[in-house]
C-alpha positions, 0 to 999 in steps of 0.5 A: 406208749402212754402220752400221758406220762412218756416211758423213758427211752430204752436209749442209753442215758448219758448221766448214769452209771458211766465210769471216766473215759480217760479224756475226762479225768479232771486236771490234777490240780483240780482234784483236791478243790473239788473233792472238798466241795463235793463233800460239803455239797453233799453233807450240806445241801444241793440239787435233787439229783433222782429224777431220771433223765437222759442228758442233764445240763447245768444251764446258768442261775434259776430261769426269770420266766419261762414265758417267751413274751417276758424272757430277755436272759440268754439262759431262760431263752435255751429253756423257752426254744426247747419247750415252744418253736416258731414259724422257723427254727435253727439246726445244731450249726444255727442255720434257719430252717423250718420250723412250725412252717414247712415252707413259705414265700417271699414277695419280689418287694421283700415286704410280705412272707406268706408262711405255710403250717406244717400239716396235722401240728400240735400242741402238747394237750393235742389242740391243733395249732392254727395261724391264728395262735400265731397271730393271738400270741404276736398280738400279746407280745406286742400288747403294752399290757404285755410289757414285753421287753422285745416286743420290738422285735415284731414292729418291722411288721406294718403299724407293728410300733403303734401298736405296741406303743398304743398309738393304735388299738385296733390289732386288725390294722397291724401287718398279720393276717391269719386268712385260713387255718394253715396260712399267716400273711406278714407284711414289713415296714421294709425289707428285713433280711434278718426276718426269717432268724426273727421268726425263729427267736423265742419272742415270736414263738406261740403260745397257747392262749386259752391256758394263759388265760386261764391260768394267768400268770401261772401258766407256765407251770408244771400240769399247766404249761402247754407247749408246741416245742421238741419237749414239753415242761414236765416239772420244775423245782426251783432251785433244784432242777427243771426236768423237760420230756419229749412232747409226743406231739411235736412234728418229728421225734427228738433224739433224746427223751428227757433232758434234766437243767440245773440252776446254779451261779456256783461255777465250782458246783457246776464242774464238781458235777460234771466231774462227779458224772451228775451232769453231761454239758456246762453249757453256760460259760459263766459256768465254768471258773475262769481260774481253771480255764488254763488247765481244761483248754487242753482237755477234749471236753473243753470246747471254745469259739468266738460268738457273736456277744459282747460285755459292756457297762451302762450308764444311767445317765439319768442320775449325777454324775454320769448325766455329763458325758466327760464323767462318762468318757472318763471312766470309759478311757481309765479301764484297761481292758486288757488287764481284765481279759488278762487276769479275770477271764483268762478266755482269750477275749478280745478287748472291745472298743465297740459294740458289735462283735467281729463277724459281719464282713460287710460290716466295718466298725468305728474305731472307739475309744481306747485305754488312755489314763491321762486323757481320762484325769483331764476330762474328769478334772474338767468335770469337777472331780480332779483326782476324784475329788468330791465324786460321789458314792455310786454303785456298780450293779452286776450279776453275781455269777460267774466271773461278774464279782472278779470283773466288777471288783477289778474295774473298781480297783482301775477307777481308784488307780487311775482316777483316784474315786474311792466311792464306787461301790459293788452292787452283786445280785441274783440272776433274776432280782438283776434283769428287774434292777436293770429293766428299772434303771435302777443303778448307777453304773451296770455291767451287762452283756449282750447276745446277738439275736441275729448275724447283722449290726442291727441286733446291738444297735438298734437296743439304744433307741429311746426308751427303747425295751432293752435300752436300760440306760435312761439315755436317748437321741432323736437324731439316733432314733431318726437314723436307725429309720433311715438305715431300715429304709436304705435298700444299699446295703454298703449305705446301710452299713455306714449309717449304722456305724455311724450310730455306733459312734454316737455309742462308743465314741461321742455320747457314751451311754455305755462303755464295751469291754470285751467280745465273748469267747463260748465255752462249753464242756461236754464230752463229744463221744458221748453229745452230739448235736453241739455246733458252735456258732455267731449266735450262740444258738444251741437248740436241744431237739438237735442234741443226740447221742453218738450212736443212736440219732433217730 
């Protein structure tokens, strides 16, 4: 076999050639919708579908980066686990398990993990890998230079905090050590439960230094990407596709050869797709009309489940109004919750009061605050704005994508209806110019969401430190800061647990610097005869080297 260009499998490809199974015939009602787009699609425009490949997914909008250090998007994450891998990674039902170490050790006091590399890895140039390109890529992702917006993920390591704040600048006084090629020596702050899930997570995976370096921010392009993942980046056409091959140096073969991604926020054009056999699994919920999700939940490709996310609004409490809480909590009791789930997203959602999701049973969450119109016209009266009198022009920033400009329009029609404020004004952008408006703060109000990193509270929670990456809200509080560092050097669990829910109080009851919505439902569509691999599960966690087709797993 050629490593320089891979052969495509002789394995039968997904995409090609397959009639309809009678299971994936699309409902009658659909039928017309999507002959007519599909017409125009193909007379007018639309994605390169030529290049040959094995599975094609339809994966959500045009990728942010496809740089582990920088992405923050759930859908730019799929892509960078499937090109890079760290220490540890996740099986189909997204259990940890070994990754670029096959083994590692956990002191009696929690605080050191000595992980062991696989012998003879590689990266996709065929280089060795070493325990110093972990610690060289630990050391950019926290690096302020970096501007990691997870960098925080690495400061439970030892003076991990200070040095991505640059408090400190000597790297050598952080808690990793690389003390031979084959070894990487980490050492906690505390004791980290989660920590092996964190070592798996795309922030923490390496990344090859000398092509960063070299290439600087044109690194991670076809021809110059070098990679250590299941598959390697083999081109990318933006706006058309992103095609991944298996990267003949990866530590074990991966079931299927060559996976083509389709960027697109048109939910009619990813199901025109998949019903016209051009693409095998919508993997991206927003994906998939809410509309039609009535007709499919009946159909054998239509897959659902309960995950660990959930929406929410931000406020900037920087800016006026929503710099004084009663506005905050007015708009926050105003939103009926259920008429959103009920009539936009149609998924089954449940309505969210609080933050973090249902899933952790040692968990038990404040209790939030619900819908209560009459309670919401007195707090915004007492802030000045009777009836929404005089309440300023402000603008709802969302993505436009999915069912976000439905979402977006409705909540405006519940403020006008039960408050009466006639100047809040939609604000839809383009997946990537979004994340930057976000990251800058730079609206009034923002529809977000949010996907656990891990299975513990911790992962919703410890997001609204002050000035904390992912914060994006200008909101802080020392007292919250200070419990999140108690709740890390609790060893009680039961003790830990209530003192994050009693920093969660402070979110969703007290000071309100966001406003939950609703906890996720995953939806997916993929015929199961035909991909196997795809397991639901809390963190929504979907690795592609695990996919394979029924039949002809390696």
């Amino acid at each position: 076999m050629n490593r320089e260009g891979l052969e495509v499998s002789d394995q039968p490809a997904l995409s090609s050639g397959r009639r309809f199974p009678p299971q994936l015939v699309p409902p009658a009602c659909l039928l017309g919708a999507l002959f007519l787009f599909g017409a125009f699609f193909y007379f007018f425009g639309g994605w390169t579908l030529s290049a040959p490949a094995d599975l094609t997914i339809c994966n959500g909008d045009e990728p942010q980066s496809l740089d582990p250090a920088i992405v923050t998007g759930q859908l730019e994450g799929r892509i960078c686990l499937a090109l890079f891998e760290g220490l540890t990674t996740r099986n189909a039902k997204g259990d940890i398990i070994p990754g670029m170490a096959q083994s590692w050790d956990i002191s009696p006091d929690g605080l050191t993990y000595t992980f062991h590399l696989r012998p003879g890895i590689r990266w996709s140039n065929g280089d060795p890998i070493t325990s110093a390109d972990f610690l060289n890529s630990w050391e950019r992702a926290l690096n302020p230079a970096t501007a990691s917006q997870y960098s925080y993920q690495l400061y439970y390591l030892v003076n991990g905090e200070a040095y991505g704040t640059g408090k400190i600048t000597d790297f050598s006084q952080v808690g990793v050590k690389a003390p031979d090629p084959s070894t990487l020596v980490v050492t906690l702050n505390h004791p980290t439960a989660y920590f092996l899930e964190l070592t798996s997570f795309q922030t923490l995976c390496p990344v090859h230094l000398p092509t960063v370096k070299k290439y600087g921010n044109d690194w991670t392009k076809p021809g110059k990407m070098i990679s250590n993942g299941p598959y390697l980046l083999k081109e990318w056409r933006l706006n058309d596709y992103i095609l991944l091959e298996a990267n003949p140096f990866y530590w074990r073969p991966v079931p299927i050869h060559r996976i083509k991604v389709l960027p697109t926020n048109n939910a009619t054009a990813c199901l025109n797709l998949f019903y016209s056999k051009k693409t095998d699994l919508i993997i991206d919920k927003t994906s998939i009309p809410p509309t039609l999700v009535p007709d499919l939940r009946d159909k054998s490709y239509f897959h659902s489940n309960p995950f660990g996310a959930t929406s929410f609004i931000r406020f900037n409490v920087k800016r006026k109004p929503f710099d004084d809480v009663r506005v905050r909590k007015a708009l926050a009791l105003a939103l009926d919750k259920k008429d959103i789930v009920d009539k936009i997203t149609r998924a089954g959602e449940p309505i969210a009061n609080t933050l973090v999701p249902p899933g952790n049973a040692d968990y038990k969450p404040p209790e939030g605050l619900s819908y209560h119109p009459d309670e919401a016209r007195r707090l915004l009266a007492q802030a000045g704005y009777p009836n929404g009198q005089g309440f300023p022009d402000v603008n709802l920033l969302y993505a436009a994508r999915g069912s976000g400009t439905q979402v977006a329009t409705e909540m405006q029609a519940l403020w006008r209806r039960e408050l009466g404020i006639t100047s809040i004004h939609l604000r839809g952008q383009e997946w990537k110019v979004y994340l930057n408006t976000q990251s800058l703060i730079d609206f009034d109000l923002c529809l977000s969401a949010w996907v656990g990193d891990y299975n513990d509270p911790q992962t919703f929670i410890d997001m609204f430190v002050t000035d904390g990456g992912n914060n994006d809200t200008g909101w802080g509080d020392p007292q919250y800061d200070q419990m999140l560092q108690t709740s890390e050097m609790t060893a009680d669990p039961i003790k830990r647990m209530q003192i994050l829910r009693d920093m969660e109080k402070i979110l969703v009851e007290d000071q309100m610097p966001i406003v939950p919505v609703y906890f996720y439902v995953g939806m997916s569509l993929y015929d199961p005869e035909k991909l196997g691999g795809f397991e639901p599960n809390f963190v929504d966690d979907h690795r592609w080297g695990e996919f394979y087709i029924p039949g002809h797993k390696p």
